[in-house]
C-alpha positions in Angstrom: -9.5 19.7 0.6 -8.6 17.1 3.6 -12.2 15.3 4.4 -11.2 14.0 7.8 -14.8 12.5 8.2 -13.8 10.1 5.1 -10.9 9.4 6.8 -13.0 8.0 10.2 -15.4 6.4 7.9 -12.6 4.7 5.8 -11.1 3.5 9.2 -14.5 2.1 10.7 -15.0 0.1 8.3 -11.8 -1.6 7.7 -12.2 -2.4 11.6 -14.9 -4.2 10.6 -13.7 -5.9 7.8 -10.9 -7.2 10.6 -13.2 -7.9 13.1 -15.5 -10.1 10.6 -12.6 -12.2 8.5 -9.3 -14.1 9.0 -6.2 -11.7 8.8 -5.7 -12.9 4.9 -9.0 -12.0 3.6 -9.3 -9.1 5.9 -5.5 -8.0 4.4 -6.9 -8.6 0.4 -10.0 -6.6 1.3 -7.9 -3.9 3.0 -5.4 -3.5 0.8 -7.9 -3.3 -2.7 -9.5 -0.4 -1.2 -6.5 1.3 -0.4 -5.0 0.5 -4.2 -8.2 2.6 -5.1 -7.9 5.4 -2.5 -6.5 8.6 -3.6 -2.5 9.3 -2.6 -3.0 11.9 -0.5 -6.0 9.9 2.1 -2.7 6.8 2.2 -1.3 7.5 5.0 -4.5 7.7 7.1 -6.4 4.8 5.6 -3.2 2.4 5.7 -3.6 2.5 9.8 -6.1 -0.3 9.7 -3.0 -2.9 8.8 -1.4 -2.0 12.3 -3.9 -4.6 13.9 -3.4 -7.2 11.4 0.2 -7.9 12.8 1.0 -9.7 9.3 4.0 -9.8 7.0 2.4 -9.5 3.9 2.2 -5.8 5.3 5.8 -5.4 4.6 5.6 -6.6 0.7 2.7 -4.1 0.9 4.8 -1.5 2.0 7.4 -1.8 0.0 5.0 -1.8 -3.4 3.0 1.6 -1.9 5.6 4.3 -0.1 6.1 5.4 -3.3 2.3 6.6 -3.2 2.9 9.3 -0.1 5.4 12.6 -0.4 5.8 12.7 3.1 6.8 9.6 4.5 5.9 10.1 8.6 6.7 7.8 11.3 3.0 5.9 10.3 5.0 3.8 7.8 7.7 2.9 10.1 5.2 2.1 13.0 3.2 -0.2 10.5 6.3 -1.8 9.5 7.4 -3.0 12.6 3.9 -4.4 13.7 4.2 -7.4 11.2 7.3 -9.7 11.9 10.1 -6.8 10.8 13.0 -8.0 10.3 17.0 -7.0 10.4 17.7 -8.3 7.4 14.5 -6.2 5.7 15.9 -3.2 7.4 19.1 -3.4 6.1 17.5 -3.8 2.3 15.3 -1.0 2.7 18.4 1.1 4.0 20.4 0.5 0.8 17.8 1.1 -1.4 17.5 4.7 -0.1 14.3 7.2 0.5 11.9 6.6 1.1 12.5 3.0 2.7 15.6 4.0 4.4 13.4 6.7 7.0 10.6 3.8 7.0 13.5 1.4 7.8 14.6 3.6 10.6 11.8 4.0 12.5 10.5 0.4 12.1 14.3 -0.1 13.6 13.8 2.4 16.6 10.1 0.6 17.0 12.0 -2.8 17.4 15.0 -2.2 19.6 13.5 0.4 21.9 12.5 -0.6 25.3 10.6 1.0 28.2 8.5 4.2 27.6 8.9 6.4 25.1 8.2 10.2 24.2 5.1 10.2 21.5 4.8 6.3 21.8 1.9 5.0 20.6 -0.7 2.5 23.2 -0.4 0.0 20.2 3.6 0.1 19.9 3.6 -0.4 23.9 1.0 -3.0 23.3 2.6 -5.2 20.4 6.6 -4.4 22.2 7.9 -5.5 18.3 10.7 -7.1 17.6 13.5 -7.2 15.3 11.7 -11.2 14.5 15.3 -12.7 13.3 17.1 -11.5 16.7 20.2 -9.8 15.1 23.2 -9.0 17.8 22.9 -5.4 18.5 26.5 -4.8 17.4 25.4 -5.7 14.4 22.7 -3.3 14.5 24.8 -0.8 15.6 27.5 -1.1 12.8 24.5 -1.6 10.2 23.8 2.0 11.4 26.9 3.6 11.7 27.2 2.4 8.1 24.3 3.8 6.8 
């Protein structure tokens, strides 16, 4: 059974945890709860990180998708909060599912401008950016490619 009142809780107090320490300590404390939290709660409890807007995220990331069967846009929106990066994309994109959907939507996150259908207030907030400022032909072929 889903506990969605876990899920609120879990989410309050991380805020807190952010609210009260630096983004480093607040990223440790975040992420040892969330290397306790049962597989199926991950994608939920993870959407604390989305206000820390630090890389570390993305090493986080990449040690944790495994956890979660259904990889939704979530991972792809958190990934392109913390300093997301062409060259990232392009790893995660040869090193196949699940990183390759996360690396896609991270990519749409950072090269779409303007409003968007289903676009989060936090996405229009941050506006992310592909951080090392890739050509978008290069994007492009990277794509076509994959």
């Amino acid at each position: 059974m889903y506990d969605r009142e876990k899920i609120e809780d879990f989410q309050i107090q991380m805020e807190k945890i952010i609210e009260k320490h630096d983004k480093k300590l607040a990223f440790e404390l975040i992420t040892s709860e969330l290397n306790e939290c049962e597989d199926k709660y991950l994608t939920e409890f993870m959407v604390p990180l989305n206000f820390l807007n630090y890389e570390p995220v993305l090493d986080w990331v990449e040690q944790n998708a495994y956890r979660s069967k259904n990889i939704t846009q979530a991972w792809g929106h958190l990934s392109a909060s913390p300093n997301f990066t062409w060259q990232r994309a392009e790893k995660w994109l040869e090193m196949g599912r699940p990183f390759s959907l996360i690396a896609l939507d991270a990519t749409m996150f950072c090269t779409t401008r303007g409003e968007r259908l289903n676009q989060s207030l936090l996405m229009r907030e941050l506006n992310p950016k592909l951080t090392d400022n890739p050509k978008l032909d290069k994007i492009a072929n990277g794509l076509k490619a994959y």
